[in-house]
N, C-alpha and C positions, 0 to 999 in steps of 0.2 A: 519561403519566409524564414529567415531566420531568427536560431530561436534569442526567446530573450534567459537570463537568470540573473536572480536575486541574493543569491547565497555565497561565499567564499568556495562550499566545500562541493558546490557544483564544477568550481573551477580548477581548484589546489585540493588533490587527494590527500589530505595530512599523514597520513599511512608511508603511503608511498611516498610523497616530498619530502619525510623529515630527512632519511638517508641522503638526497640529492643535494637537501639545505645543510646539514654538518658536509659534506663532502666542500659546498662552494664554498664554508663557512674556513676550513681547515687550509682548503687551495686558495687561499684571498686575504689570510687574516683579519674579518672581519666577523664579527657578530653577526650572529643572524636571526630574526623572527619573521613570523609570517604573523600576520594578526588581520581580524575582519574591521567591518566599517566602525566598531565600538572601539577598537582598540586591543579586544579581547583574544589573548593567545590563539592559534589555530594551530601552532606547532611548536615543540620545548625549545629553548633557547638554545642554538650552536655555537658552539666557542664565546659564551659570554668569558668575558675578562674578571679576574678575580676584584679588582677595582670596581668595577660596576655590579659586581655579585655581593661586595659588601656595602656599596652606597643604597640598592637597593635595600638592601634586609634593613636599615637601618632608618632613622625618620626623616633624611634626604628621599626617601623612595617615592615618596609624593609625588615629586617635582620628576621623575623618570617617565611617570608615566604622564605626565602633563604633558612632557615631549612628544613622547610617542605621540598621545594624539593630537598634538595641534600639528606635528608633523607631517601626520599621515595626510591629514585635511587639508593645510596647505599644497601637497603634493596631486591633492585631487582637485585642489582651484586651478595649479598651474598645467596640467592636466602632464606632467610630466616628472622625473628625481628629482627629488629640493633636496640639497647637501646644506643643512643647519648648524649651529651649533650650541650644544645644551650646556646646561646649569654649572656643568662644572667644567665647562670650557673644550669638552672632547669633541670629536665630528663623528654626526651621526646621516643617514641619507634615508629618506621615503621613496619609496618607489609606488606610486599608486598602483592597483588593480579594477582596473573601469571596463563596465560593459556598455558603451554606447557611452555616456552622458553620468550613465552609473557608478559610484563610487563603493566596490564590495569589500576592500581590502587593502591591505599595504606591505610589502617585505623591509621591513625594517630592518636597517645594517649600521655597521658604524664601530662605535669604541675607540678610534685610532685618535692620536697627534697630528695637528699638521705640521710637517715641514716647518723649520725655523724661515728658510729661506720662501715660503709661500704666506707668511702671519701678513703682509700690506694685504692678501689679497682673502682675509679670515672669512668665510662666511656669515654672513649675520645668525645674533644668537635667537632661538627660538622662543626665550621666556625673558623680554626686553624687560621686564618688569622682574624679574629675578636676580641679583646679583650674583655674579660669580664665588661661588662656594669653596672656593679653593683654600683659600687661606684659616677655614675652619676644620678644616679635617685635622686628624690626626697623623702620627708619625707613621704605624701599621697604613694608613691609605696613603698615603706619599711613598714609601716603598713599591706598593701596588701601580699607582699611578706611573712609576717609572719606568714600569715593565711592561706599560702598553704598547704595541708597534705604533710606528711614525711612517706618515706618508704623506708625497707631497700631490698638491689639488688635485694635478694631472692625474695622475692614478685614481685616486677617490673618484671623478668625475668619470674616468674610465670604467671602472668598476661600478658607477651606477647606470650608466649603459649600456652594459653588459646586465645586469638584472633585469632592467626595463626590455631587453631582448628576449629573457624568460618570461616574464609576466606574460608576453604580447605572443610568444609560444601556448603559454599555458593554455589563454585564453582563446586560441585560433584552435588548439586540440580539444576544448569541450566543445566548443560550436561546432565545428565538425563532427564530432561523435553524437552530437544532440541531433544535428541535422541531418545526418545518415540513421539515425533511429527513427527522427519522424517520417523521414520517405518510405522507411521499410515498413512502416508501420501502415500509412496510406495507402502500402503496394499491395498487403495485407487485405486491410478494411473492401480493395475492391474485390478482391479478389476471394474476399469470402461471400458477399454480398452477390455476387454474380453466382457463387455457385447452387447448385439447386440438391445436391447430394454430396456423400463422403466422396464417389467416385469422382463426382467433377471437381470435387473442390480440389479430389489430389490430382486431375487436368489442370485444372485452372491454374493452379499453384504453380504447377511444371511451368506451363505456356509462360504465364507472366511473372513469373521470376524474375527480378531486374539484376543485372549486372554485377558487377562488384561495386561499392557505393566510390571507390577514387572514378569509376571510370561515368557512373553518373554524374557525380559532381559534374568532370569535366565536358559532360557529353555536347552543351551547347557551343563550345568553342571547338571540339572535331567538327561537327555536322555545319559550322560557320567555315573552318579552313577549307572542307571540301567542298561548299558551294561558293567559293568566292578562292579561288587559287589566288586570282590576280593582286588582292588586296594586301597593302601591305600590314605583315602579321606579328604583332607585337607582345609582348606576355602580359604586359601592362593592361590593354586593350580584352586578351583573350580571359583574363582572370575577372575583369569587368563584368563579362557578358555570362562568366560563371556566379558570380556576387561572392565570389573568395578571392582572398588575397593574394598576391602575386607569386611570395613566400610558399602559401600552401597547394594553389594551383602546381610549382613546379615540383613541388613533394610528391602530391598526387599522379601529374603525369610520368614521373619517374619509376611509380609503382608499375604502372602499365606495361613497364617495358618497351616502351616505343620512343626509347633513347632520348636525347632533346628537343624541346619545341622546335628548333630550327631544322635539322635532320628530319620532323616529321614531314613539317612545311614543305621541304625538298621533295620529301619520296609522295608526297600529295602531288606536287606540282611537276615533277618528272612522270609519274605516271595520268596525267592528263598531258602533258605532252605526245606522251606516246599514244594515245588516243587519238590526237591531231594528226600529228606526222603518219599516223594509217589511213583515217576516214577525213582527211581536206588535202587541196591542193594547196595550202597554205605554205609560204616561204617559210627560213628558219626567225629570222626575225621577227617576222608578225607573232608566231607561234610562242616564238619567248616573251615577247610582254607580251600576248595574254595568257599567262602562266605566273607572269607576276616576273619577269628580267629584262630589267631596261637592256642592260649589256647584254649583246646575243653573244659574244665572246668568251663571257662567264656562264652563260647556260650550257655552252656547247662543250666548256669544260667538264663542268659540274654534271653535266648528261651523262658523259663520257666517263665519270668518277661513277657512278652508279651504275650504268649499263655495258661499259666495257666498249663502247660506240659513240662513236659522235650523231646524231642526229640523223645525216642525211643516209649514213651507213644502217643505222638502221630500219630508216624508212626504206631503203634499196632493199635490204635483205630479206625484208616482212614482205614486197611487194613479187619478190624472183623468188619467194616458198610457195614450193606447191599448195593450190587448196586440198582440205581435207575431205 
């Protein structure tokens, strides 16, 4: 099962993120917040703009945070970055944080110009019933205002899919840590319960110790590639039958050290080869597809890439070794 949460700071360590968020903030030019389902800060502002650092403090600051949150919301209806544009004309961008259906957060970015050569294609503004404020400012925010960076759509748009790339990080690293605590925690619960004293308990413990939790996670797509060589084996497919992402499946099995899904697949499927080419009279062809290789010409390669032998060589050699 996995789990659910309700909270931002189940997801985003504000501790830990704020360094990550000035670092993206400094590498991107862009302002950055992190804020929950209210609106309400979860992280200090990175690279806010002197512009916007004095429109808020002043009684335009209303209207800032009205963006903020119709933005963030909007971004949770389309269930994806809404690139808006606020009260005084700047572009700002919502990156929802949703768990399921859940709307816990948003990283709010933005501050820039767009491009003269991208204004046909402005995004719409966020507070339609707001008139652009531009022309009430002072001389002091018109200095400011000109020193904002300019960027055209493409980048903006770039730059908010590259966040929506963190968010969906973020949130695939607390599920995972949540759901490797409830399994240890399970593994635990049985294995206290079973035992009947301190001595068994510290048996019990030993015996059923479970694994490293990447190689749990992964465990039902090993124990799937080895009882089905033949099937064609896909990462898409095998992360399915894990209920994790594709993304996090290949992080996991990387941890193992058992190099790439496809190389595993191989030395699965070569070594049930050679199980065959010992105990059946099986041709090399029949042997390759059921091993999972239409082409017996790329199996008999590909044997030969692993074993130093082509197939038949070393059915002959296993069969002319003395028994033991």
């Amino acid at each position: 099962m996995r789990p659910n949460f309700s909270e931002i700071e189940q997801v985003v360590n504000p501790i830990k993120f704020q360094k990550i968020q000035d670092d993206i903030a400094t590498a991107t030019d862009l302002a950055l917040i992190t804020v929950d389902y209210k609106g309400t800060p979860l992280t200090k502002h990175s690279n806010c703009s002197e512009f916007c650092q004095k429109v808020r403090s002043s009684s335009y600051g209303i209207y800032c945070e009205k963006c903020d949150s119709h933005g963030g919301l909007e971004a949770a209806r389309l269930r994806k970055p809404y690139i808006y544009v606020c009260h005084f004309g700047l572009i700002d961008l919502a990156i929802p944080i949703m768990i399921k259906d859940l709307y816990i957060g948003a990283f709010m970015a933005g501050q820039v110009l767009l491009s003269p050569q991208d204004t046909e294609d402005t995004p719409e503004p966020i507070l339609p019933g707001v008139q652009n404020m531009w022309e009430s400012i002072g001389e002091d925010l018109k200095e400011a205002h000109a020193a904002l960076p300019v960027m055209s759509l493409d980048k903006i748009t770039a730059l908010a899919n590259m966040l929506l790339h963190i968010v969906n990080y973020c949130v695939e690293e607390a599920e995972l840590k949540a759901l490797l605590a409830q399994r240890s925690a399970k593994a635990f619960n049985r294995t206290y319960t079973d035992a009947g004293d301190e001595d068994s308990l510290r048996l019990n413990t030993i015996k059923r110790r479970p694994k490293k939790g990447a190689n749990q996670l992964i465990q039902p797509a090993l124990v799937y590639i080895k009882k089905h060589p033949q099937e064609k084996i896909t990462l898409e497919k095998m992360a399915a039958l894990c209920n994790i992402s594709p993304s996090y499946f290949s992080k996991l099995f990387a941890k193992e050290n058992m190099g790439n899904l496809s190389d595993y697949v191989n030395n699965i499927r070569i070594d049930r080869a050679k199980e065959l080419l010992l105990n059946s009279d099986w041709n090399i062809r029949t042997i390759a597809e059921h091993v999972g290789y239409d082409d017996s010409g790329y199996f008999i390669k590909l044997f030969k890439k692993f074993t130093n032998k082509t197939p038949l060589e070393y059915r002959n050699d296993k069969e002319s070794s003395p028994a033991m």
